[in-house]
DOMAR-18678 format. One line per field, with one value per residue (C-alpha): x, y, z. Coordinates in Angstrom, 3 decimals, decimal comma, m for minus. Layout:
// DOMAR-18678
xx	(X; ...)
yy	(Y; ...)
zz	(Z; ...)
//
This chain:
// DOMAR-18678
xx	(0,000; 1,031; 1,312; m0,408; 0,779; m1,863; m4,563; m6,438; m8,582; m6,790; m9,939; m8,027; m11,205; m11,166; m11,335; m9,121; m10,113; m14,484; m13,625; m11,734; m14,218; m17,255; m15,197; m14,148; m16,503; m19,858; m18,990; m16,953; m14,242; m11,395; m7,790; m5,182; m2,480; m1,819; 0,999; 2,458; 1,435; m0,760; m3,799; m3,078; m1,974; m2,839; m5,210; m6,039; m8,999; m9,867; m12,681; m13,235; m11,095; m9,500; m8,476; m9,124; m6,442; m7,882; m4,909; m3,949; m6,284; m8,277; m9,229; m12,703; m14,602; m13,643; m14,163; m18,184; m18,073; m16,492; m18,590; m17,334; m19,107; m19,418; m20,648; m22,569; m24,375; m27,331; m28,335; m31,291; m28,741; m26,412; m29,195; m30,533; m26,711; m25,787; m29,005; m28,218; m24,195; m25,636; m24,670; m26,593; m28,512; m29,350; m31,517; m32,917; m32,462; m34,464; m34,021; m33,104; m34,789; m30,703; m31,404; m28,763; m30,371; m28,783; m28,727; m26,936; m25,183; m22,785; m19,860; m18,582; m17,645; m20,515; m18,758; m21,522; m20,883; m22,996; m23,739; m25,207; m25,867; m26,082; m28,707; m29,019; m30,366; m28,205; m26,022; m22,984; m22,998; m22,157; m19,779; m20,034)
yy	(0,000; 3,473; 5,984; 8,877; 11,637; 14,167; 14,638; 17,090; 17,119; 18,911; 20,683; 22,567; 24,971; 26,306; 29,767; 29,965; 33,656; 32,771; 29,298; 31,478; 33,531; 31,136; 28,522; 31,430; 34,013; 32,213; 29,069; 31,072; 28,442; 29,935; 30,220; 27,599; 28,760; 30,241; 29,782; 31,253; 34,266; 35,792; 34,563; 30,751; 30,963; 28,162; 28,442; 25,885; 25,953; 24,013; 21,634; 20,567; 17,584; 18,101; 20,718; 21,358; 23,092; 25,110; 25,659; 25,995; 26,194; 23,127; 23,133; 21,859; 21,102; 18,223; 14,622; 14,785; 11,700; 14,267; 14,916; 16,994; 16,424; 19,072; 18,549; 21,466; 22,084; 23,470; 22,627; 25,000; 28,398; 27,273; 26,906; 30,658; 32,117; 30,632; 31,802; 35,409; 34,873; 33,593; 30,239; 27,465; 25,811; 22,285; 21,171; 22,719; 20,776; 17,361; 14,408; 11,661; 7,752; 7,280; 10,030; 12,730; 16,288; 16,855; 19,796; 19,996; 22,893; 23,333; 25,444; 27,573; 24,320; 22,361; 20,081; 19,204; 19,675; 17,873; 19,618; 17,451; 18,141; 14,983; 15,120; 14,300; 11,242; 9,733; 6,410; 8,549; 10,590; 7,486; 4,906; 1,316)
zz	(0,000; m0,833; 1,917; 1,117; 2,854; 2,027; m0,844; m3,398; m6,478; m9,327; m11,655; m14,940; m16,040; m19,516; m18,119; m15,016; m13,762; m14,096; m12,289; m9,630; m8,940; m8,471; m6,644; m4,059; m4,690; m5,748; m3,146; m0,798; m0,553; 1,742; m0,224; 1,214; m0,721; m4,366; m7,155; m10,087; m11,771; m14,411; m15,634; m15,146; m11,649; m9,473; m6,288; m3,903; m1,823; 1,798; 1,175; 4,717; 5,143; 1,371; m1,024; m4,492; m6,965; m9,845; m12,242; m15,926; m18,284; m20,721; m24,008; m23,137; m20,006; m17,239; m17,647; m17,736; m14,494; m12,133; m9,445; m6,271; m3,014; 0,074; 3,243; 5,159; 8,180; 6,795; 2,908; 2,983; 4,295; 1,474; m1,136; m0,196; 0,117; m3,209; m4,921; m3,646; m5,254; m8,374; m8,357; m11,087; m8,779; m10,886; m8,190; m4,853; m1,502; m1,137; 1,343; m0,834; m0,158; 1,330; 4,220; 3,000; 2,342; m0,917; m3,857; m6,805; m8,516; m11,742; m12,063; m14,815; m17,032; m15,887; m13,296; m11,036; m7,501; m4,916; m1,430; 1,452; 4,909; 7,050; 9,378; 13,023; 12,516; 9,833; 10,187; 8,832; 12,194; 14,161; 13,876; 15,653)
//
């Protein structure tokens, strides 16, 4: 087994400045730490337990099977806040037949990003 020693998602948008701005304007995803310079400049943002780099730029959108998933407290507050930024909301906040409160939105290139709140009651708030 390999031993990772730490993570992140890498996401190369095909318009690095509009995927900067809705990943930590229109999400409000806190800067970890940023790289290079000009236009094409890296940035990677804290996703809870994770990060996710935005860097470079892509001919074309993603892989179309990327998916990114974010856990919050409160999927209804994030559904009104990200209305009010502007975000594509896909789908509005429903509690799905597996117990998760989930919504879906899109970013600039389409990559659909999943965000759940877990609630009280849920088997992924205990463990065994």
């Amino acid at each position: 087994m390999v031993h990772v020693l730490g993570s992140r998602v890498l996401l190369t948008p095909t318009d690095p400045e509009r995927s900067r701005a809705f990943y930590g304007g229109t999400l409000g995803l806190a800067v970890h730490r940023e790289f290079g310079t000009g236009p094409d400049r890296g940035t990677v943002y804290f996703l809870g337990g994770g990060f996710l780099e935005v860097s470079g730029r892509a001919d074309g959108p993603s892989a179309p099977g990327l998916r990114l998933w974010l856990q919050v407290a409160d999927a209804q507050a994030a559904y009104e806040e990200l209305l009010a930024r502007g975000a594509e909301v896909l789908r509005p906040p429903r509690r799905e037949p597996w117990g998760l409160i989930e919504m879906w939105v899109a970013d600039p290139d389409g990559v659909r990003i999943a965000v759940v709140e877990v609630p009280e009651d849920h088997p992924l708030r205990y463990r065994p």
